[in-house]
C-alpha positions in Angstrom: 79.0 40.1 103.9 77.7 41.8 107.2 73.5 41.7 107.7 73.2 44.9 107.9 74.9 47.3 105.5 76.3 51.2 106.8 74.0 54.0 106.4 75.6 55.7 103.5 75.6 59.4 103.6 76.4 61.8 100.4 78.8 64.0 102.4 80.4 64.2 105.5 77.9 66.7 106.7 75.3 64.6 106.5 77.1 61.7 108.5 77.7 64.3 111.5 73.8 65.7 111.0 72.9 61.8 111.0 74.9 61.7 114.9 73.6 64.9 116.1 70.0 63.4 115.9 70.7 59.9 117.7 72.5 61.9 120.2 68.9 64.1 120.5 67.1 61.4 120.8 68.1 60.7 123.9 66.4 63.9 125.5 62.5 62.0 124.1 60.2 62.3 126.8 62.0 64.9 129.1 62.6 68.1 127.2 58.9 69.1 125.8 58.0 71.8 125.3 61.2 72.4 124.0 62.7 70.4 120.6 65.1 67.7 120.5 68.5 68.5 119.8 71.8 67.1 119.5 75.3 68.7 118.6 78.9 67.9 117.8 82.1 70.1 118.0 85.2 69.2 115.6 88.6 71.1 116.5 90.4 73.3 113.5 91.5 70.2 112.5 88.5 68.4 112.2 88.9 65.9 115.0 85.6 65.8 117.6 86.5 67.5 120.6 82.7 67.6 121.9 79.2 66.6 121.8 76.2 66.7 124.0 72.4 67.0 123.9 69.3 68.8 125.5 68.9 66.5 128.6 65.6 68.1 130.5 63.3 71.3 129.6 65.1 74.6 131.4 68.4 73.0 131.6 71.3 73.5 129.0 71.2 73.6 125.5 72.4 70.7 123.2 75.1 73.5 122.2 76.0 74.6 125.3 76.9 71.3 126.4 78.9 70.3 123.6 81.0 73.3 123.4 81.5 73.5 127.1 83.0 69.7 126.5 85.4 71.3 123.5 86.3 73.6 126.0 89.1 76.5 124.3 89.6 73.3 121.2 86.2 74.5 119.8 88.4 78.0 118.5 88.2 77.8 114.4 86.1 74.6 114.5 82.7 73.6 113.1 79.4 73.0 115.4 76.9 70.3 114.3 73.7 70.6 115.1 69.8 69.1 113.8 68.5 72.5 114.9 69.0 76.2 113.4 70.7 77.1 117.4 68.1 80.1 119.4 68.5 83.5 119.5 66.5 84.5 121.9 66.1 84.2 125.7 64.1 81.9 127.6 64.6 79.6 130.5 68.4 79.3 129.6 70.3 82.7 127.4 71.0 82.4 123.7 73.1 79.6 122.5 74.2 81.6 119.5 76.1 84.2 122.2 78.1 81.1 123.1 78.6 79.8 119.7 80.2 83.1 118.9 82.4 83.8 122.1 83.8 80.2 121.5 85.4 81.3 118.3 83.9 78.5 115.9 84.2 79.3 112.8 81.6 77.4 110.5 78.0 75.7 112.0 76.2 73.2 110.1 72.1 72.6 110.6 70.0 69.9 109.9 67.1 72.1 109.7 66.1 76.1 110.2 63.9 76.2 113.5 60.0 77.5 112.8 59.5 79.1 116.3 58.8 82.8 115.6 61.4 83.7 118.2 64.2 81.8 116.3 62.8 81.3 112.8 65.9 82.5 110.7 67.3 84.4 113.2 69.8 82.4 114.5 71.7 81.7 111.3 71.2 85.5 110.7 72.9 86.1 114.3 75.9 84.3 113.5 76.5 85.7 109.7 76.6 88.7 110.7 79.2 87.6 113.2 81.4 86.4 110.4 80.3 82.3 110.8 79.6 80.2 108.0 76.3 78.9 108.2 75.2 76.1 106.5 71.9 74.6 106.6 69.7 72.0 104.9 71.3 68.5 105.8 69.3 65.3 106.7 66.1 68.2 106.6 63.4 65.5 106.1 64.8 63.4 109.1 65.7 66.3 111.3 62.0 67.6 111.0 60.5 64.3 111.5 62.9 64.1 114.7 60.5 67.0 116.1 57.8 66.4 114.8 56.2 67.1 117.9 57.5 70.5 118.4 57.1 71.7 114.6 53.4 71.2 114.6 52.9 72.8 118.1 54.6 75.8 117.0 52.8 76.0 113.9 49.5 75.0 114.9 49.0 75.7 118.7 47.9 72.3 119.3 49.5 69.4 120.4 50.3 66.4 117.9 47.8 63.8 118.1 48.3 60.3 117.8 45.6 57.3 118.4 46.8 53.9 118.9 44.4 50.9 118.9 44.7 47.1 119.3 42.7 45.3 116.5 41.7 41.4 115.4 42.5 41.3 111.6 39.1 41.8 111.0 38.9 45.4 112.9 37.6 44.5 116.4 39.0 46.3 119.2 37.3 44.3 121.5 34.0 41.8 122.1 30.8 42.5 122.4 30.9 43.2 125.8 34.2 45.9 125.9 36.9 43.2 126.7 39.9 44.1 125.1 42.7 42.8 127.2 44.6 41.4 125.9 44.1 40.9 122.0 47.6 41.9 121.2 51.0 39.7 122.8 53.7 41.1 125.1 56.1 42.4 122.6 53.4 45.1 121.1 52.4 45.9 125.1 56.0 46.8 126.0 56.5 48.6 122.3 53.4 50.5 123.5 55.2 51.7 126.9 58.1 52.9 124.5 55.3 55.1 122.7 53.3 56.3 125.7 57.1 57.3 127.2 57.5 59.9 124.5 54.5 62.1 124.8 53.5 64.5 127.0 49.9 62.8 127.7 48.1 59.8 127.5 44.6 60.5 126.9 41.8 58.3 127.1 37.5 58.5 128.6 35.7 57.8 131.1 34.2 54.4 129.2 37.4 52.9 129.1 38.3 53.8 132.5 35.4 52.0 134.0 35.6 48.7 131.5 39.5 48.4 131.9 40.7 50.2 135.4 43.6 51.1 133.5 46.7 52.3 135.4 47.8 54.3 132.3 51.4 55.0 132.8 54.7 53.6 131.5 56.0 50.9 133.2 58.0 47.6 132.0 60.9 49.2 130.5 64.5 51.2 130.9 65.2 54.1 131.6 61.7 55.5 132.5 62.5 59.6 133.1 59.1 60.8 133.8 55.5 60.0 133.4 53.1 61.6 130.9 49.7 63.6 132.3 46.9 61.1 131.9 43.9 63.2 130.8 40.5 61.7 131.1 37.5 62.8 129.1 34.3 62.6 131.3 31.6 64.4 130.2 29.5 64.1 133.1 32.2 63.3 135.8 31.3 59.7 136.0 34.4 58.5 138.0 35.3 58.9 141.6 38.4 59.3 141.7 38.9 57.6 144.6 37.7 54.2 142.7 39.8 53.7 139.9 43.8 52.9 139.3 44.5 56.0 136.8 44.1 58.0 139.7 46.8 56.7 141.7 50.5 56.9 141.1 53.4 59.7 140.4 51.8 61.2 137.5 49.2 64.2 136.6 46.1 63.2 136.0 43.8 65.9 134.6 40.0 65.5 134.2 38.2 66.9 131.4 34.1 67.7 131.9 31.4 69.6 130.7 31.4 73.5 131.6 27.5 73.0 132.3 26.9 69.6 133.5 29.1 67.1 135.8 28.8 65.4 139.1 29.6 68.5 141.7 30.6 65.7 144.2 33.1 63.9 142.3 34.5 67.1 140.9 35.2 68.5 144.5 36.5 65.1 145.7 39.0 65.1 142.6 39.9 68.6 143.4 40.8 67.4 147.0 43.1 64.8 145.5 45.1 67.2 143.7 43.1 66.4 140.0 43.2 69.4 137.5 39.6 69.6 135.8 39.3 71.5 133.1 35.8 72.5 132.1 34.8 72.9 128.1 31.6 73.3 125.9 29.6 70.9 124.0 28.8 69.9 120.5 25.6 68.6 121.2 25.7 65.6 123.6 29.6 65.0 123.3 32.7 66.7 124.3 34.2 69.8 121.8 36.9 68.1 120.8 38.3 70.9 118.5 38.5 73.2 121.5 39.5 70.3 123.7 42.9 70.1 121.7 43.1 73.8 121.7 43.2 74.3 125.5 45.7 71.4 125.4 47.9 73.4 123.9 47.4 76.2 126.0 48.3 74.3 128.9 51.7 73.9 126.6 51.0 69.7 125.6 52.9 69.6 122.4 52.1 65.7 121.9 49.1 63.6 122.6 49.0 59.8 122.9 45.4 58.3 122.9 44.2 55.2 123.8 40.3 55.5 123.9 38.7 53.0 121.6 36.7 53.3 118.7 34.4 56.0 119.3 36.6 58.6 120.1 39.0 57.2 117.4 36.5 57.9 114.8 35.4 61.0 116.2 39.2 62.3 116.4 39.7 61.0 112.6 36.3 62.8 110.8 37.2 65.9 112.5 41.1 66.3 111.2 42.6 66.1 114.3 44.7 62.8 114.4 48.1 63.1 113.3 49.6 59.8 113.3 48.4 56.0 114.1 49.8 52.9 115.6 47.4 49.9 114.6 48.2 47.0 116.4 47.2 43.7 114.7 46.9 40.5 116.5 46.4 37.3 114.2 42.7 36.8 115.2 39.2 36.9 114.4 36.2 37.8 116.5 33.4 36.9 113.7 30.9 38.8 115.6 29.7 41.5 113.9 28.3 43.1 117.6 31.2 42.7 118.7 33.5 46.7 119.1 34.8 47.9 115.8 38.1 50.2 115.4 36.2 53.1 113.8 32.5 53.0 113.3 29.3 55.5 113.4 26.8 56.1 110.4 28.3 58.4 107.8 27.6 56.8 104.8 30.7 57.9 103.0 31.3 57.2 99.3 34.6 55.7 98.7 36.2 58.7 97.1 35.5 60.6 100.0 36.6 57.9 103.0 39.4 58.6 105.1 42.6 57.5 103.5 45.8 56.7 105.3 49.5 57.3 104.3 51.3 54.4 105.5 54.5 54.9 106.9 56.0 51.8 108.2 55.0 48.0 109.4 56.9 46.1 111.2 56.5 42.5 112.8 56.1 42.1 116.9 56.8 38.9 117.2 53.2 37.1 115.9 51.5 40.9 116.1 51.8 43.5 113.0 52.4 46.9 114.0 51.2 49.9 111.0 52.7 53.0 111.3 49.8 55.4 109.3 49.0 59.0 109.1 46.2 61.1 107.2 46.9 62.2 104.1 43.8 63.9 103.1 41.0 65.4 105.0 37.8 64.2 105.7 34.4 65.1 104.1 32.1 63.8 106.5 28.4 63.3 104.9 26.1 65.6 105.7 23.7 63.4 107.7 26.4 61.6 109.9 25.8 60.8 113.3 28.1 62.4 116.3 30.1 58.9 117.3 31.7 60.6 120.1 28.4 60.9 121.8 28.6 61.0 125.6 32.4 61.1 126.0 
């Protein structure tokens, strides 16, 4: 008996749906803004004659590219695809133009897209061009696929997730900010798969000048591109010309106070090439809420932050964290000084603390990585203090 039994699918559509979304995953970390998508072309007769995927944002379409493969084979066949195909132009023209001048006769979608500019009318496109549209197939997976993209479309800010590294009894590091390293090698490279996926890597100015940080993806394959690093700093603390983030391929962007920062270090960053962006307060802290709203401006569809437990806190009682990775290492701090994974005085009752859908575990060799998202949102208590003070 193998190890491993086949993924069984309920029709054949599904199975092809099932290929069109490992074939899009090869596009993670270099198509954003755009969605990840994969297709498949099968001749008249059914056999595949071509298959491709959205390589790099402004380049062709996961469609384009497979039917370009199919060549004049693609006449009477069927497209697969994880993504109702656009009808609209952009950086590259329509796909559903080339869908229809190939002659296929039936397409297949995992999902129906929710950009405004697509939205329905891509199927409604190709129907009234005399295709059979199907859609509908692997939905759940093919949503989760683009996650990314679905909840910047419908929310106009980027996804948010908030990995930390914790001892099994919730310290992120001692007493004294030392964090590195609690968790083993496997979770740090697993981490520079995650950090590879997003558009940004996000962390403060605290962690900046306890860690010096280089805050990029390195150690693995395959590395296409390197997220923004974005830096909270109220004040401008840093000079840029002091610590590691700094340096290297990437964007780094800096974001400060619109009313109070360190002229000098601002102007030196801005020499270096370092994009500030200047928001408001919420007393003596950061506006996160419009924080993640001018990320999305700037067209950030996913966030990955790594900015310990204030900020993590902060992040989850104000309903802006969409996912976490929690990284456990099998230890124990037993100080009770020493720097908890989410902390601050809100005095919740238990009905009302945050609670966490979990979505997967998994074993690094002797770490345990926990996949969680919120499921409900937060009611902070009236009298809670602002954990995110300073940042």
């Amino acid at each position: 008996m193998p190890a491993h039994a086949p993924m069984l699918y309920q029709n054949i559509d599904e199975a092809y749906i099932a290929r069109c979304i490992t074939l899009a995953e090869l596009g993670a970390g270099t198509v954003s803004p755009n969605p990840l998508v994969g297709a498949i072309v099968l001749d008249a007769a059914g056999k595949k004659v071509g298959e491709g995927y959205h390589q790099k944002a402004g380049e062709a379409h996961a469609e384009v590219m497979a039917l370009e493969q199919a060549g004049d084979k693609a006449k009477d066949g069927t497209l697969y695809v994880n993504l109702e195909p656009c009808n609209h132009y952009g950086r590259t023209p329509p796909c559903t133009q080339k869908i229809i001048e190939s002659g296929i006769q039936r397409v297949v979608c995992g999902t129906l897209d929710p950009n405004p500019l697509v939205a329905g009318a891509g199927r409604d496109m190709l129907q009234n061009a005399r295709i059979s549209v199907r859609y509908g197939f692997l939905e759940k997976e093919c949503k989760q696929l683009n996650a990314f993209f679905f909840h910047a479309i419908v929310h106009k800010t980027p996804f948010v997730t908030v990995k930390l590294g914790l001892t099994l009894d919730g310290k992120i590091a001692n007493r004294h900010g030392q964090s590195q390293w609690l968790t083993g090698n496997f979770s740090r490279q697993y981490v520079h798969h995650l950090r590879h996926q997003y558009d940004a890597i996000l962390t403060t100015a605290e962690t900046v000048i306890i860690d010096n940080p280089q805050l990029n993806v390195r150690d693995i394959p395959n590395i296409r591109k390197q997220p923004i690093k974005i830096i909270l700093d109220r004040q401008f603390r840093l000079n840029p010309e002091k610590y590691k983030v700094f340096k290297g391929e990437a964007p780094v962007w800096v974001v400060t106070s619109n009313t109070n920062h360190n002229k000098a270090h601002a102007q030196n960053a801005k020499a270096m090439g370092i994009k500030i962006l200047e928001i408001d307060e919420t007393g003596n802290s950061l506006n996160l809420k419009s924080l993640f709203n001018l990320l999305g401006e700037q067209g950030l569809t996913s966030v990955f932050v790594e900015g310990g437990g204030r900020l993590s806190t902060s992040l989850l009682m104000e309903n802006l964290v969409n996912k976490f990775y929690l990284f456990y290492a099998p230890k124990t701090l037993r100080d009770p000084m020493a720097k908890s994974a989410f902390g601050g005085s809100f005095q919740l009752d238990l009905p009302d603390a945050p609670q966490l859908d979990i979505i997967n575990t998994r074993q690094l060799e002797q770490d345990w990585v926990i996949e969680a998202q919120p499921y409900k949102k937060v009611k902070p208590y009236p009298g809670s203090t602002n954990t995110a003070a300073g940042i």
